[in-house]
Structures are given as structure tokens and as C-alpha cells.
Rosetta silent file (secondary structure, phi, psi, omega in degrees, C-alpha in Angstrom):
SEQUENCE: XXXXXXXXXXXXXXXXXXXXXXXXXXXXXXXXXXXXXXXXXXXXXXXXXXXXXXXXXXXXXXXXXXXXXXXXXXXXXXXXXXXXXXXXXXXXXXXXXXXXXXXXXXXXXXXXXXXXXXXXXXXXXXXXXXX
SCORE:     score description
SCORE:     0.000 S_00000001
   1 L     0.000  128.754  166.919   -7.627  -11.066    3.532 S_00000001
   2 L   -84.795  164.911  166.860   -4.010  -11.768    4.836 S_00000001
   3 L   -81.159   65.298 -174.715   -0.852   -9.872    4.136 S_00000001
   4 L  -107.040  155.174  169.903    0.989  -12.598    1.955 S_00000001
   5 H   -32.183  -71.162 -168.230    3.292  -12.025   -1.023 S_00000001
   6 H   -14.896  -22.334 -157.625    0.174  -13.387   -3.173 S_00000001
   7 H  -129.030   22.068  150.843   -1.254   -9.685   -2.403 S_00000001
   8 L   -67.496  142.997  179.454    1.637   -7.468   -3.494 S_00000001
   9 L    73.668   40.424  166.437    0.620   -4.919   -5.672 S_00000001
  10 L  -109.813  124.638 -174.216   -2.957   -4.510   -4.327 S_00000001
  11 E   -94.670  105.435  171.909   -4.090   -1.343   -3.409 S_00000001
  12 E  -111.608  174.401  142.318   -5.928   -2.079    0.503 S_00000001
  13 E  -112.924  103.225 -172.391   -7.685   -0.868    2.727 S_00000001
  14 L  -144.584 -178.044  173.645   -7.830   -1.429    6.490 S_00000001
  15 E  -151.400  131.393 -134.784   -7.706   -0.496   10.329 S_00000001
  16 L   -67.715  161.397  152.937   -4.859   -0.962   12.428 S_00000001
  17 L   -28.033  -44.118 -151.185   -5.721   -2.327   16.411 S_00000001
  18 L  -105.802   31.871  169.720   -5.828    0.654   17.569 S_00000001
  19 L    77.128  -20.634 -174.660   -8.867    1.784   15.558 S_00000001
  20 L   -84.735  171.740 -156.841   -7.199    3.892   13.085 S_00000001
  21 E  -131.691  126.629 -178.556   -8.397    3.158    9.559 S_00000001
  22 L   -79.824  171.852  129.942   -5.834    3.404    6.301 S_00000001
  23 L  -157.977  158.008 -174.137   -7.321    3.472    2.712 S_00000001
  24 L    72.359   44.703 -167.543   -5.826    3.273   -0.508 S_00000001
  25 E  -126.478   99.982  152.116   -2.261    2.052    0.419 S_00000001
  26 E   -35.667  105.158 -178.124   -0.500   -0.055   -2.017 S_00000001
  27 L   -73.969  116.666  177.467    0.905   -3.659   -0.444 S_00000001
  28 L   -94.560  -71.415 -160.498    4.697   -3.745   -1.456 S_00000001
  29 L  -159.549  171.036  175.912    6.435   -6.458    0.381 S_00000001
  30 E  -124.241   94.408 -170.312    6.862   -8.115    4.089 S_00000001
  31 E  -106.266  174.617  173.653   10.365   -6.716    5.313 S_00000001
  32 L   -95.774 -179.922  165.311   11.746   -7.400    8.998 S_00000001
  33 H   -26.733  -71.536 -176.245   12.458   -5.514   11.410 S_00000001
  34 H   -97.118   11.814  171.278   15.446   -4.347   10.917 S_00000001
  35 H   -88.835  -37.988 -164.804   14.959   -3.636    6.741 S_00000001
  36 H   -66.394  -25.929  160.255   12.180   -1.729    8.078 S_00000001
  37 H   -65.325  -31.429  173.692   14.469    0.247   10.513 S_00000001
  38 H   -69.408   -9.060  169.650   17.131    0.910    8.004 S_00000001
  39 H   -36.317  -69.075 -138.049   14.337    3.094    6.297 S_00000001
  40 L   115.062  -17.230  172.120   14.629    5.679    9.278 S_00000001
  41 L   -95.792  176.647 -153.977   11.575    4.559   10.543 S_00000001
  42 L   -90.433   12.338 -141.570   11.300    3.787   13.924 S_00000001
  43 L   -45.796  -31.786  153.539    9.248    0.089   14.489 S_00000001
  44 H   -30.907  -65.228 -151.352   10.374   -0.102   18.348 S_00000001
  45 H   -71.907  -26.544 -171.178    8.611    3.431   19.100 S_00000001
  46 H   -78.690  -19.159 -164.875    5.705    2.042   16.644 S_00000001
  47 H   -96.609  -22.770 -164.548    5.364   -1.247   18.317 S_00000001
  48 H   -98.356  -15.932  137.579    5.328    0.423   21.940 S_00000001
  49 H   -42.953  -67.703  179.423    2.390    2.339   20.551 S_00000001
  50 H   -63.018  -16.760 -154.476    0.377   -0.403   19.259 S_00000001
  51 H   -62.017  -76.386 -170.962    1.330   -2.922   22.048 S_00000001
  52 H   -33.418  -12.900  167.729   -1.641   -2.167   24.620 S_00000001
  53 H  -118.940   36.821 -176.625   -3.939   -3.142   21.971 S_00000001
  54 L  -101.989  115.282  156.768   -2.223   -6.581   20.679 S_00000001
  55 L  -142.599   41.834  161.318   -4.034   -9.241   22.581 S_00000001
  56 L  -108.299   44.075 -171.338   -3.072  -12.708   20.513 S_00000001
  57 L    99.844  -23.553  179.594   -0.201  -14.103   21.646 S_00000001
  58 L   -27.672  116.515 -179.434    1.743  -11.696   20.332 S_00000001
  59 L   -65.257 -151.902  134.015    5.305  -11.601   21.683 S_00000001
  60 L   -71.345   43.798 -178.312    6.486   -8.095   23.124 S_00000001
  61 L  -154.086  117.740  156.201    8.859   -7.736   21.057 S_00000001
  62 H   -25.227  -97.258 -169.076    9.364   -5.549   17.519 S_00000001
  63 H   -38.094  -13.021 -169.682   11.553   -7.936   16.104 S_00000001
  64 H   -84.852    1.665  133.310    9.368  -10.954   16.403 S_00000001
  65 L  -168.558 -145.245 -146.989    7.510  -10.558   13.422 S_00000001
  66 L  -121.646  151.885 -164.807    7.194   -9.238   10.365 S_00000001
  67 E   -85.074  159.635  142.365    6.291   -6.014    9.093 S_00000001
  68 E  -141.219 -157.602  175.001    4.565   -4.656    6.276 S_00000001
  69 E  -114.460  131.381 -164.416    5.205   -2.214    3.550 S_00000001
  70 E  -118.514  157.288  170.063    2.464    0.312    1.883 S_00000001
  71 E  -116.119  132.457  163.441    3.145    3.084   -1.134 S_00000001
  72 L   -84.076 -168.628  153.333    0.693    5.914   -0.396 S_00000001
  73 L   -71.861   -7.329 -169.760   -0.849    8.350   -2.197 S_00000001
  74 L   -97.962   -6.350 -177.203    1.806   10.708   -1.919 S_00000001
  75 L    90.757   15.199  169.668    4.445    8.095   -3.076 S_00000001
  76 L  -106.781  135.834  142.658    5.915    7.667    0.183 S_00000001
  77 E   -32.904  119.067  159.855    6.558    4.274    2.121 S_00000001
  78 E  -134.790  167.283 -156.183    4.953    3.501    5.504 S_00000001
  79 E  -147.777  123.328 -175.134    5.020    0.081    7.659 S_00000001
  80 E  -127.319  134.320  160.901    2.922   -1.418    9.863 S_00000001
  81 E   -59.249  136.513  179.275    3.729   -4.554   11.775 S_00000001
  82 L   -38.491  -20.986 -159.846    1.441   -7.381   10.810 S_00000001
  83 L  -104.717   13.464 -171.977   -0.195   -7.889   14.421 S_00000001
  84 L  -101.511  -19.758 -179.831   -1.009   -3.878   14.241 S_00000001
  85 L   -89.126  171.642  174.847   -3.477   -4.312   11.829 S_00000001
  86 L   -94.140  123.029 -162.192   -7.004   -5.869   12.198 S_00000001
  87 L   -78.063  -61.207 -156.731   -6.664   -8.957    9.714 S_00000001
  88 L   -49.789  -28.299 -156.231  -10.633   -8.705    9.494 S_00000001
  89 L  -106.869   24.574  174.957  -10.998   -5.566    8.237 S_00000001
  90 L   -90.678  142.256 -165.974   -8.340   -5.451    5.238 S_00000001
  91 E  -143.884  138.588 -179.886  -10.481   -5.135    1.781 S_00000001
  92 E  -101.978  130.401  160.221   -8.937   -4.558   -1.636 S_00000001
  93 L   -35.180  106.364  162.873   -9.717   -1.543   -3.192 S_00000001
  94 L  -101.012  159.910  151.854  -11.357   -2.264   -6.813 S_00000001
  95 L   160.088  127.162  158.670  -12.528   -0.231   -9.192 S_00000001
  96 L    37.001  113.527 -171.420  -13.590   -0.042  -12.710 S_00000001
  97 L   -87.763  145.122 -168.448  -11.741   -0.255  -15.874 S_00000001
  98 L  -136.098  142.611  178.398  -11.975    3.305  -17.682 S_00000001
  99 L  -130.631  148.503  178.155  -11.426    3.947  -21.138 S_00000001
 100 L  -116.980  131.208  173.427  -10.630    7.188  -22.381 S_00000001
 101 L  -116.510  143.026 -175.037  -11.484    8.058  -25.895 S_00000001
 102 L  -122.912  168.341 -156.841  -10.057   11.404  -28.080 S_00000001
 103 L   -83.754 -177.169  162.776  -11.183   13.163  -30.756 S_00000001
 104 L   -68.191  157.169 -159.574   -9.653   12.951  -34.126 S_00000001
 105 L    79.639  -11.849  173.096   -6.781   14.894  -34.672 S_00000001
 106 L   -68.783  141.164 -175.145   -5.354   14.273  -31.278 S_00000001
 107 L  -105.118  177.337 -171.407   -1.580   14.066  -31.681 S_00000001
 108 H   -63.275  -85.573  168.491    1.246   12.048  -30.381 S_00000001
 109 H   -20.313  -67.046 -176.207    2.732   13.866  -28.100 S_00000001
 110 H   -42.381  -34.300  164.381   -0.761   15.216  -26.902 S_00000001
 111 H   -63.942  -53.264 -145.168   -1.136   10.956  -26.110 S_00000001
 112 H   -75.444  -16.537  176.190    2.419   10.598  -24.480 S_00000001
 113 H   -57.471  -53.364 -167.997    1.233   13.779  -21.844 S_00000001
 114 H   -68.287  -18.192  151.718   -1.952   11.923  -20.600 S_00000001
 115 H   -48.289  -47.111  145.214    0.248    9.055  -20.445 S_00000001
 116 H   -53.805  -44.728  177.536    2.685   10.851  -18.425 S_00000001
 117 H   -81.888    4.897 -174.223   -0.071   12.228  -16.317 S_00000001
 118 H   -98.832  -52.678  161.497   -1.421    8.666  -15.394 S_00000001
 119 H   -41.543  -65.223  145.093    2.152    7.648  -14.603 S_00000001
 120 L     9.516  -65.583 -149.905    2.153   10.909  -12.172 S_00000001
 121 L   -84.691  -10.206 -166.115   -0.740    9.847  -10.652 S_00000001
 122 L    94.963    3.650 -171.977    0.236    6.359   -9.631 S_00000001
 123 L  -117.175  109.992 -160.048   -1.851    4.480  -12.408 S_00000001
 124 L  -135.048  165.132 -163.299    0.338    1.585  -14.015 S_00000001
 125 L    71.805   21.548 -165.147   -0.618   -1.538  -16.259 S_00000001
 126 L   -97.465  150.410 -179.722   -2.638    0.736  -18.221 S_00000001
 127 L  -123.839  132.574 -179.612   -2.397    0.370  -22.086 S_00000001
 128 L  -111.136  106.864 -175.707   -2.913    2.827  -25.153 S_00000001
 129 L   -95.280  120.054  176.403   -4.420    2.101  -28.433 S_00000001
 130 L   -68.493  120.575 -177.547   -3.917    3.840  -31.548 S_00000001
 131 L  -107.661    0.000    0.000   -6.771    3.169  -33.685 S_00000001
């Protein structure tokens, strides 16, 4: 799987060059360089990390292509340049549509918590039917 717009909003999984292995990281966008530096993070110090294990062609150089952006589980941003990851090994997370059913007598509010607690959790596009 590549890192193209097409795959925003995909939950991935993968492992960078250098052997380390992500999972569960929402694919946001493809920022540069320098959006990814106005963050605060660092992509110079990150690229001078990864660099000994970059062997396509890459240039040497941070700016030279393009980074991308993950939501975590904690709800924080992190960025990896595109050549830091291993293209083979990105996989999208699936999993299962779950329906939750309540007893009778459940009340409105008592809906709008568990609603609130999915939102919390990171779990969006989900929909809730009053029968």
C-alpha cells in the first residue's frame, strides 16, 4: 500500500527502515518539510536518524520529500518521512462492524454518554438508531 491522499483516514500499520514497527496510526495528510517543522517537530534530527538505512536513491536531504502525518492513539500527531517507512510492510488495519444493542428503558441521555464515550475513544462514522 502507498501513502497517497486516496488513503487518508485509514488507520495503518507498518515498519519504518530502521525496523521499528508502528500499529494503529491514523493516515492524515502528506505535509512538507517545513509544515512538518512548524509543528515543533524536528524532521532534520529525524532524517539523520533514518538516513543510514535509506538505500533507494534517496537524496540526503530532509527537504526533498515529503512527509507523512499519523493521529495516534493518544490523539497526538507524529511524522514520518515517506522513504523512512518500508512501503512493503504498510497494511490497513480492519476490523468488524459492531453493533451495540440496549435494553428497553434505556434513556436519552444514557445514549448521548456511550456516544460521547466512542467519540473519546477515537471511533467516528458510527451511527445510532432509535428503534
Amino acid at each position: 500500500m502507498k501513502l497517497v491522499s486516496e488513503n487518508t483516514g485509514k488507520t495503518l500499520t507498518f515498519e519504518t527502515v530502521a525496523g521499528e514497527k508502528y500499529s494503529n496510526l491514523k493516515f492524515v495528510s502528506l505535509p512538507d518539510a517545513d509544515m512538518v517543522a512548524d509543528t515543533g517537530y524536528d524532521p532534520m534530527a529525524r532524517h539523520t536518524q533514518y538516513w543510514p538505512y535509506i538505500n533507494d536513491g534517496t537524496p540526503n536531504d530532509y527537504r526533498a520529500y515529503p512527509y507523512a502525518k499519523f493521529i495516534n492513539a493518544e490523539n497526538k500527531a507524529v511524522y514520518f518521512g515517506i522513504p523512512w517507512i518500508r512501503e512493503s510492510s504498510i497494511v490497513e488495519n480492519s476490523s468488524p462492524a459492531t453493533m451495540f444493542t440496549f435494553p428497553a428503558g434505556t434513556t436519552a441521555a444514557q445514549i448521548d454518554n456511550v456516544r460521547a464515550m466512542c467519540l473519546a475513544s477515537g471511533i467516528e462514522g458510527f451511527t445510532v438508531t432509535t428503534l
